[in-house]
N, C-alpha and C positions, 0 to 999 in steps of 0.2 A: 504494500500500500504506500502510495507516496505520498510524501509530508504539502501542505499548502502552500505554496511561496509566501516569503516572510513579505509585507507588505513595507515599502520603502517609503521611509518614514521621513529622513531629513531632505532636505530641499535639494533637488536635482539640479546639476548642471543640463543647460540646454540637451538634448538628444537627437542622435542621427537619424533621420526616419528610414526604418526599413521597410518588409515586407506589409502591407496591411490585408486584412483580411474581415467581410462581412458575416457574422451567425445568425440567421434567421432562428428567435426563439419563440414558442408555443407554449402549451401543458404537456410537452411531452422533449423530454434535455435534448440539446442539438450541442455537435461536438465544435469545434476545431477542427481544423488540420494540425500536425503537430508544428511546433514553431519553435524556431532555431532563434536562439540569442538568450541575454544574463537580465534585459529588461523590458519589461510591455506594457502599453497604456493601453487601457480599455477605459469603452466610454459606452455606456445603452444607450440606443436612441428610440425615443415613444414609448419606452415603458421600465417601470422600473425591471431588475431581475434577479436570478440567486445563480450564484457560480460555483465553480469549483474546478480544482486541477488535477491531471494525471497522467497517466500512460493512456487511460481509457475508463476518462472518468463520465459518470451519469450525474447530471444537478439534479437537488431533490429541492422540495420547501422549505428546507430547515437550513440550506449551506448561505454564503456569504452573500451578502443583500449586495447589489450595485444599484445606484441612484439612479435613475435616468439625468442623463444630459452632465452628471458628476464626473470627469475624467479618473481613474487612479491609475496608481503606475506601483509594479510590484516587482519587486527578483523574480528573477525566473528559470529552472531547469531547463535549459535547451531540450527538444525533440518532446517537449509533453505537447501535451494537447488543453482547450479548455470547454467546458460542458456551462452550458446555461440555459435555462427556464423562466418562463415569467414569475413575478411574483402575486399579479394578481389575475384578472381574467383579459387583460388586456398584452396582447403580441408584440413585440417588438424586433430589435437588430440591434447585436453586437458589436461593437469595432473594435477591434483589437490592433495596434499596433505595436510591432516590434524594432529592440532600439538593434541599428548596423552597427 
C-alpha cells in the first residue's frame, strides 16, 4: 500500500510546467495516468472532490477533500497514479499538473 504524498507545505519556488493532464470525475473514482516527476499541482474544476494516490489507487468518500477552483501542490512518487471522485452529487475535472 503506498503512503499519500506528504503535502508541500512551505512556499514554492516558481515551477516548470510539465506534462498536464484532465480527470473526468463522477460517483464512480476515475484514475490518472501514472505521472513522472517529485511535484504536482492539482486544481478541481466545477466541483468540489476527494483524492487519493497510488500504484492503482480507487477515491472513496472519506479520502482527501480538494476544493474546487483551490490549486494545491504536493510531493510526489514519480510513476503513481491519482484517483478522484466527487464529493457531492455534482461532476466535475481534475487538473493535475506536473512540475519538469
Amino acid at each position: 500500500m503506498s503512503s499519500w504524498p506528504r503535502r508541500v507545505q512551505e512556499t514554492l519556488s516558481p515551477i516548470k510546467l510539465g506534462a498536464s493532464e484532465d480527470v473526468s470525475f463522477t460517483g464512480t473514482s476515475a484514475q490518472s495516468g501514472a505521472l513522472a516527476g517529485t511535484t504536482i499541482r492539482v486544481c478541481a474544476k466545477s466541483a468540489d472532490c476527494r483524492i487519493k494516490a497510488g500504484s492503482n489507487p480507487t477515491a472513496t468518500a472519506t479520502d482527501t477533500l480538494l476544493i474546487d477552483g483551490v490549486p494545491e501542490y504536493f510531493a510526489w512518487t514519480s510513476g503513481e497514479k491519482l484517483a478522484a471522485i466527487r464529493n457531492d452529487d455534482t461532476d466535475g475535472t481534475l487538473n493535475i499538473t506536473v512540475e519538469s
